[in-house]
C-alpha positions in Angstrom: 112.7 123.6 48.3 111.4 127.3 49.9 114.0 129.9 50.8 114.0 129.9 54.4 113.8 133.8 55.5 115.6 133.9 58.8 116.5 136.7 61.5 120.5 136.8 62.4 120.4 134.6 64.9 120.9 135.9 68.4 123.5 135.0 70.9 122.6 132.1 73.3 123.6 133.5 76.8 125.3 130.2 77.3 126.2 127.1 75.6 123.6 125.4 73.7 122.5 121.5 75.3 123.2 120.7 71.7 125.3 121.9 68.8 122.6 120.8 66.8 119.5 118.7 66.4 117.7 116.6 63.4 114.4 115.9 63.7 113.5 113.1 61.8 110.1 113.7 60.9 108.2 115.5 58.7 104.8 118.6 59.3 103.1 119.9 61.8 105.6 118.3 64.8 108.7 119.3 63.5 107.2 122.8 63.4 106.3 122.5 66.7 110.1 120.9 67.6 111.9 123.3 65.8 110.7 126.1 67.8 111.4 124.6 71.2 115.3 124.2 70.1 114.9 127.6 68.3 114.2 129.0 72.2 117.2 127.2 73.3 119.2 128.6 70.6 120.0 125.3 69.4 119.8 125.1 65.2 117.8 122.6 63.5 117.6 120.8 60.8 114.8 119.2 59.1 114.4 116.0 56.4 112.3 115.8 53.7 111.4 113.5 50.6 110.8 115.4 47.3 107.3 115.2 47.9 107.3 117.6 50.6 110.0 119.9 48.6 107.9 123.2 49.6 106.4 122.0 52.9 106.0 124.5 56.3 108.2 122.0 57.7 111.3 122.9 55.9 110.6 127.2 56.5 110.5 126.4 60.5 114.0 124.9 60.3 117.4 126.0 59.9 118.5 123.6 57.7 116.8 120.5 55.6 118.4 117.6 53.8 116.9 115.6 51.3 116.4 111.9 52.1 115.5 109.9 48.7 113.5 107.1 48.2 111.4 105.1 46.2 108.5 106.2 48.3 107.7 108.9 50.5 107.4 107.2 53.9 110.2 105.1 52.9 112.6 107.5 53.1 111.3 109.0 56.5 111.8 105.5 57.5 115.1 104.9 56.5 117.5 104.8 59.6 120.7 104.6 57.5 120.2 107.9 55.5 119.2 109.8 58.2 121.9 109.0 60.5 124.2 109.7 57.4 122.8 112.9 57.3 122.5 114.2 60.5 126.3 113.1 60.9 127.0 115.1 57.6 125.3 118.1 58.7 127.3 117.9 61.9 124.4 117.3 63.8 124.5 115.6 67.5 121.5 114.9 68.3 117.9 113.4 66.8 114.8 114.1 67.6 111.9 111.4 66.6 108.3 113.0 66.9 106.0 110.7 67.0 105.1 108.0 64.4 107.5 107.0 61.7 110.7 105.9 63.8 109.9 107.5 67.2 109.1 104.1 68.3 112.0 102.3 66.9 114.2 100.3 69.3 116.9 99.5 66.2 116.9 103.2 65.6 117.3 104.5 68.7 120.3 101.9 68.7 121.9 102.8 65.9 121.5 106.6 66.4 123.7 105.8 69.9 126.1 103.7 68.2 126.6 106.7 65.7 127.3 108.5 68.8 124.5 110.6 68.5 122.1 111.4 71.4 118.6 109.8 70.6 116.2 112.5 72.1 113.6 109.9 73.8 114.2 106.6 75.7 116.7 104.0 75.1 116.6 101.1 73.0 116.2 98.9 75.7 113.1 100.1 77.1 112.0 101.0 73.7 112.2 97.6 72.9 110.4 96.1 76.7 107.5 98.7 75.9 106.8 98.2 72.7 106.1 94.7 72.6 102.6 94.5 73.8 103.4 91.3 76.1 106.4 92.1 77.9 105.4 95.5 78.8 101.7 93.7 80.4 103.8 91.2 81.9 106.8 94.0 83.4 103.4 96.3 85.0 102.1 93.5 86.5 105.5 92.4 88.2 105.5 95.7 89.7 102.4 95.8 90.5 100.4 97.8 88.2 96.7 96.2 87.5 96.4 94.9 83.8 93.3 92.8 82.6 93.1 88.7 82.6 94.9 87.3 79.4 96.4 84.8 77.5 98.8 84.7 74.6 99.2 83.1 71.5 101.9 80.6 70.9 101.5 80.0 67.4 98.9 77.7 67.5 95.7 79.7 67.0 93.4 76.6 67.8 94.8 76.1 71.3 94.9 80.2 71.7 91.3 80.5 70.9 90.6 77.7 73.7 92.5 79.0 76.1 91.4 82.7 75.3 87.5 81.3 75.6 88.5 80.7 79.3 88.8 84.7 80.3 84.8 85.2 78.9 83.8 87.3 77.1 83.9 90.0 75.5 87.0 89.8 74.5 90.1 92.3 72.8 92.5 90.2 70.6 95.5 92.9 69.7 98.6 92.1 68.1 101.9 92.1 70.5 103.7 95.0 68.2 101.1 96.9 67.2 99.5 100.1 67.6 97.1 102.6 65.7 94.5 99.9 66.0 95.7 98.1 63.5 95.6 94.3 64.3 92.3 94.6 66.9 89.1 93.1 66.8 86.3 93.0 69.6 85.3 89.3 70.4 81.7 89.0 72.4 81.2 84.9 71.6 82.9 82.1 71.1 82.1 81.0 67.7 83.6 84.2 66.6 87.3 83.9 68.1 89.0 81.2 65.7 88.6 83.3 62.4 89.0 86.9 64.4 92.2 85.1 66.1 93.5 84.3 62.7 92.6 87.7 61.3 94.0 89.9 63.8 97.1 87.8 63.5 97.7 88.0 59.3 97.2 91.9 60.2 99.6 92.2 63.0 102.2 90.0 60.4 101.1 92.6 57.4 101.3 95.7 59.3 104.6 94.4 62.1 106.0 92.3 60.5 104.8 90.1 63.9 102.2 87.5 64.0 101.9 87.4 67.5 99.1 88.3 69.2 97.3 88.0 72.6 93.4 88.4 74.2 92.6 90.4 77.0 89.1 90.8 78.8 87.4 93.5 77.0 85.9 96.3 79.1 82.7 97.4 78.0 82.0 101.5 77.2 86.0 102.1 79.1 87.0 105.6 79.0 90.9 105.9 78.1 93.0 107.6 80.2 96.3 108.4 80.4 99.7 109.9 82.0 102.4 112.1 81.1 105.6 111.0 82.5 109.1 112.3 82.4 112.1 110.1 83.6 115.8 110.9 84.1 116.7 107.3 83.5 118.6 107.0 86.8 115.3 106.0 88.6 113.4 108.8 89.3 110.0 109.8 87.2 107.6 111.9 87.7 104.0 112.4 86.4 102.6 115.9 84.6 98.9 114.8 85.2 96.5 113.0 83.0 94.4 113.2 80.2 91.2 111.9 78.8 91.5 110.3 74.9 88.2 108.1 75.3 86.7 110.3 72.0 88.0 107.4 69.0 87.2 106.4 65.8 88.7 103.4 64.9 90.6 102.7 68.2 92.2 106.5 66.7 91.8 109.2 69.6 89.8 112.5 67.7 89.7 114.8 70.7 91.8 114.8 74.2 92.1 117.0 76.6 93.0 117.4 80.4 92.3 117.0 83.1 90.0 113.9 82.6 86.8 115.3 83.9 84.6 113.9 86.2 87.6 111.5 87.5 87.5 111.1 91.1 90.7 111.9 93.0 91.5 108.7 94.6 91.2 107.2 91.3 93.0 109.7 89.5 95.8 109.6 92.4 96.0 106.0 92.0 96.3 105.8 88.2 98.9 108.5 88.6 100.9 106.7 91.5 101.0 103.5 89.4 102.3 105.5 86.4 104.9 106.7 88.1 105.7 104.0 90.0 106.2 101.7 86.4 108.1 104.6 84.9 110.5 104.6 88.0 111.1 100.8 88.0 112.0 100.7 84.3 114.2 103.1 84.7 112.8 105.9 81.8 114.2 108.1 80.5 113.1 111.1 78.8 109.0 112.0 78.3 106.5 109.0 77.8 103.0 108.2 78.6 101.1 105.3 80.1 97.3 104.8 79.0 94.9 102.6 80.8 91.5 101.6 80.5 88.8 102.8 83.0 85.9 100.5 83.8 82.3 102.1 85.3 83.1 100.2 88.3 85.9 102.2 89.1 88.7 99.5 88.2 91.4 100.7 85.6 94.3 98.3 83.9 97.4 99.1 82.5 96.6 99.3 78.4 99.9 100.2 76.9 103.1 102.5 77.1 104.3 104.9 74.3 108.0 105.7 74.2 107.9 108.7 72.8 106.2 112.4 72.4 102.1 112.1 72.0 100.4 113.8 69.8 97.9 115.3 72.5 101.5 116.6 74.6 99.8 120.2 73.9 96.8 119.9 76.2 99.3 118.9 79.3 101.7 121.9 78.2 98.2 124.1 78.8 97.6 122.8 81.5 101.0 122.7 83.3 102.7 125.5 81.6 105.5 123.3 81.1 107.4 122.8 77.8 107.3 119.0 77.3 109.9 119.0 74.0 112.2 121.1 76.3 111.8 118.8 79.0 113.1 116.3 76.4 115.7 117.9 75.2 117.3 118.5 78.8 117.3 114.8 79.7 118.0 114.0 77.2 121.7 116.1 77.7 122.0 114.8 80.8 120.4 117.5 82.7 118.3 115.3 84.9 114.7 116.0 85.6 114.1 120.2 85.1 111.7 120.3 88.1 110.1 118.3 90.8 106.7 116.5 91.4 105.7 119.2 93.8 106.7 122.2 91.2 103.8 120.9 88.5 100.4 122.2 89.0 97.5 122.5 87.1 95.3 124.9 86.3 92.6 125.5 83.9 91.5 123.0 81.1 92.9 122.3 77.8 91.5 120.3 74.8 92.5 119.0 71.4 90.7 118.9 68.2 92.7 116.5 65.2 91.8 118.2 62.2 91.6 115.5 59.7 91.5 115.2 55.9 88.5 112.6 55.8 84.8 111.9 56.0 82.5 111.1 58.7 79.7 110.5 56.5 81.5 108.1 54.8 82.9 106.0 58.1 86.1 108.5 58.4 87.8 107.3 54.8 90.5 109.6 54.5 89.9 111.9 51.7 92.5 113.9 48.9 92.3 117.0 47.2 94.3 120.3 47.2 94.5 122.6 49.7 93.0 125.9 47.6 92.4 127.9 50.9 93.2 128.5 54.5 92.2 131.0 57.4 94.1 130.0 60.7 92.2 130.3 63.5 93.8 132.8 66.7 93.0 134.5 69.6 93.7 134.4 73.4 94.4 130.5 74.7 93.8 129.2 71.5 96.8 127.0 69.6 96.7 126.0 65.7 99.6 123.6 65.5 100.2 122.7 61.6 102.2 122.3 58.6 100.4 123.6 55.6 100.1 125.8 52.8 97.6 127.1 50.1 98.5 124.9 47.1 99.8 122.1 49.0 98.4 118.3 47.8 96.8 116.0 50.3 97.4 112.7 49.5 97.2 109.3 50.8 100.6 108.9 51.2 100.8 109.8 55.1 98.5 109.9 58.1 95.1 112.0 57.1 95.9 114.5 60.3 96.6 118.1 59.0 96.4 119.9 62.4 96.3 120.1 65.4 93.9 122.6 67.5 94.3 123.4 71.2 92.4 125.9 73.6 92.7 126.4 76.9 90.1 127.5 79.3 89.5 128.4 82.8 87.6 125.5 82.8 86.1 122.7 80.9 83.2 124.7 80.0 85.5 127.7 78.7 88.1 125.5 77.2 85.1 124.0 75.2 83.3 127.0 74.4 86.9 128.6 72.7 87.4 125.2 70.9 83.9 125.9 69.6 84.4 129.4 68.5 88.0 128.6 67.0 86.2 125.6 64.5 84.2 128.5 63.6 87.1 130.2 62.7 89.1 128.0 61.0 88.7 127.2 57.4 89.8 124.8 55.1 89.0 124.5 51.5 89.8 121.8 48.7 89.6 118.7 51.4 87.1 117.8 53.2 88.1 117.5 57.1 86.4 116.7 60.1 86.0 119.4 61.2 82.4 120.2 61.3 82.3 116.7 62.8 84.2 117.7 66.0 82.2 121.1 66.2 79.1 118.8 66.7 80.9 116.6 69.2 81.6 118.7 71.1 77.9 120.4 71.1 76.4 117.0 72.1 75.0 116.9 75.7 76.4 113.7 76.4 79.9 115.2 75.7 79.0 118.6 77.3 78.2 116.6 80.6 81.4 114.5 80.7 79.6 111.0 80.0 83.1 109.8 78.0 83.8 106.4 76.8 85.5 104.4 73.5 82.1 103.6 71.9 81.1 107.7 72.3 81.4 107.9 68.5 80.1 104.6 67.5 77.3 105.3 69.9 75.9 108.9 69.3 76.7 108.3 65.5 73.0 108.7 64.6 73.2 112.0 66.8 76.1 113.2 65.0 75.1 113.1 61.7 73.6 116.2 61.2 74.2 118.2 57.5 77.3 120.4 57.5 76.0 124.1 57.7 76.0 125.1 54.4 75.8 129.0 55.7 79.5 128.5 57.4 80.4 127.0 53.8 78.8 130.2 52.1 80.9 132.5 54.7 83.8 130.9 54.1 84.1 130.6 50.2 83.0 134.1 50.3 86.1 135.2 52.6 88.4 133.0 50.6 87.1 134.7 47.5 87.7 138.7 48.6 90.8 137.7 51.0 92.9 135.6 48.8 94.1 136.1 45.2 95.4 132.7 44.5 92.1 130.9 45.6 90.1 133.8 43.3 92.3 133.0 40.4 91.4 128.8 41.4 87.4 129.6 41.0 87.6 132.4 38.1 90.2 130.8 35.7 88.8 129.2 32.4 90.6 126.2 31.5 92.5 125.6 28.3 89.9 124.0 25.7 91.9 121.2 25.4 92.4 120.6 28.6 88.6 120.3 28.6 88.4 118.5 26.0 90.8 115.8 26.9 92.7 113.7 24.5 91.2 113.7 20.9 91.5 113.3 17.1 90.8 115.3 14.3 
């Protein structure tokens, strides 16, 4: 594990919300966690498998404890051993992330019975939100639109009839899933009994769940959703929206906020409804509520994540709020830290995944080791990561590397900084998306606003164009004079055996 070089820590001018948090996660978020509590002079401590022995993660924390297990994601997954451990540690507090067990209605339980505060929602609404069904079935009893649907009762002949009678096209998804998994577009009726049946084996493979359910499919939708924060006592309010219609794979690529070109009687309606669902389930702590966005102006509740997005940076632009302090107040009891009227907007804000795969080869996520890297900085401009030269990317965890955030006095501004800090940034030994995102965001269509889901399936023709092999040049050139390690990478001669490989005399 590194040494972790750290400053003698400075007085907190009053007592800390916490004596000390966990965050059980691993890269570029608890980075971007531990320096939130770091502000509040509360100590952290990170987790790791052996895997990531020498990762970022580890330097941005006070303290890290090694959770085994057979596999890596395994052991980020393993609810005993990190309660253990943040009990040992004398921690009182966890904090999720996102992915892994952020979602986790059992672990948010047991982290409470451990008498530990659970930095997020509680179990219960955990639980109500992240079954697909019940949370559809809870908006529309409080009146928040969703689309027609039907669900499956375990007979998937009598759920494709009854399915057929919505029209088409169709979405089947699977009641406990996300991340796309467990999806599949319908658009006739000879195709629902075997997509039915697939979409369910993948929900049971991936959730453990079977169950699934069709809704009416809205053609070309743009996705957009709400911040919320709740004080679990009733009240909620909203921290504005933002636009996540750029996907691959049902995957968001690029977000940012505001949604542009959304017109304010919609927007206020989406937002009131969010609100409005947050404050009659009683949340508590930060969440978000996405909905789909039909040409015709008519938007339905999609889904609601427990938990701190990936995209929270672009509404922290935005807002200038903190949304992992936020957290961490309610989450003490504190009660909302501001009012609806106190949050304003200003500017634009938009987020780039970096992403270890290939476009040119449908977005397969792609391995290698990271030989070089040149951060990208400058005013309104936000490199949120986790790595290191020398570090392996495998395919043991989610492809994203980074995250990269600008903000702009507009959309125009915030877009021409995102472009200028892809420039910037450099990354050598995987190949990443990022040239990929450079040229979305160059495409007219994009430029003017014209967002939906099928953006990438759409223009994919249009974004295809050759990597610039002049930004390559420039690059490998300012790895080469700038960095000894990646000079020693390209100048070393190997061992003659090692070139030769195994052999006989």
């Amino acid at each position: 594990m590194p040494e972790r070089a750290r400053d003698e820590p400075v007085l907190a001018p009053h007592a800390p919300l916490f004596r000390k948090v966990l965050i059980a996660n691993r890269g570029e978020i608890v980075v971007r966690i531990a320096r939130t509590l770091r502000e509040l002079f509360i100590p952290s401590v990170a987790i790791y498998h052996a895997v990531d022995a020498q990762s970022p993660h580890l330097v941005a924390c006070d303290e890290a404890v090694e959770i085994e297990g057979e596999a890596p994601v395994a052991a980020y997954l393993d609810i005993e051993r990190i309660v253990s451990a943040a009990r040992a540690i004398g921690a009182d507090a966890i904090h999720p992330g996102y992915g892994f067990l952020s979602e986790n209605a059992s672990f948010a339980r047991r982290v409470a019975a451990a008498g530990l505060a659970f930095i997020g929602p509680d179990a219960d609404t955990i639980a109500l939100m992240g079954d697909k069904i019940s949370a559809r079935e809870f908006a529309a009893k409080h009146g928040v639109p969703v689309a027609p649907s039907v669900r499956s009762n375990g007979d998937l002949a009598d759920f494709a009839r009854r399915a057929a009678t919505i029209g088409f096209p169709l979405l089947i998804k699977a009641a406990a899933g996300g991340g796309g998994k467990g999806m599949k577009i319908v658009r006739a009726e000879r195709e629902l009994a075997e997509a039915a049946r697939i979409a369910s084996s993948e929900a049971e493979r991936y959730f453990g769940d079977g169950r699934i359910y069709a809704e009416l499919y809205v053609d070309r939708p743009r996705h957009i959703e709400a911040q919320i924060l709740g004080d679990g006592a009733g009240e909620a309010i909203h921290l504005f929206e933002r636009e996540c219609s750029i996907q691959r794979r049902f995957q968001k690529i690029i977000e940012e906020a505001p949604a542009p070109n959304l017109p304010p009687e919609i927007r206020a309606r989406m937002l009131d409804a969010a609100v409005r669902l947050a404050r009659a389930s009683r949340y508590k702590n930060a969440g978000t509520i996405e909905f789909i966005l039909g040409a015709d102006g008519r938007f339905f509740f999609l889904e609601m994540n427990t938990r701190l997005q990936v995209e929270h940076p672009v509404t922290e632009m935005i807002t200038g709020i903190d949304i992992v302090r936020a957290q961490i107040e309610i989450a003490a009891g504190q009660g909302l830290p501001f009012a609806q009227p106190d949050v304003v907007a200003r500017g634009a804000a938009i987020e780039c995944r970096i992403c270890a795969e290939n476009p040119d080869r449908d977005f397969l996520p792609e391995t290698g080791v990271l030989h070089y890297l040149r951060k990208p900085e400058g005013e309104g401009v936000r490199f949120e990561n986790a790595l290191r030269v020398g570090q392996a990317i495998t395919s043991e965890f989610d492809p994203m590397l980074a995250k990269l955030v600008t903000h702009g006095a507009d959309r125009d501004k915030a877009i021409d900084r995102m472009q200028a800090a892809l420039d910037d940034l450099a990354i050598l030994g995987v190949t990443t998306n990022a040239d990929y995102l450079g040229r979305v965001l160059a495409d007219a269509s994009f430029r003017a606003a014209v967002l939906h889901t099928d953006f990438v399936v759409e223009r994919t023709d249009a974004l295809r164009a050759p990597p610039d092999p002049r930004r390559l040049r420039l690059a490998l050139i300012a790895a080469a004079l700038g960095d000894a390690n990646f000079r020693d990478v390209i100048t070393s001669v190997p061992d003659p055996h090692a070139t030769m490989g195994p052999w006989r005399n």
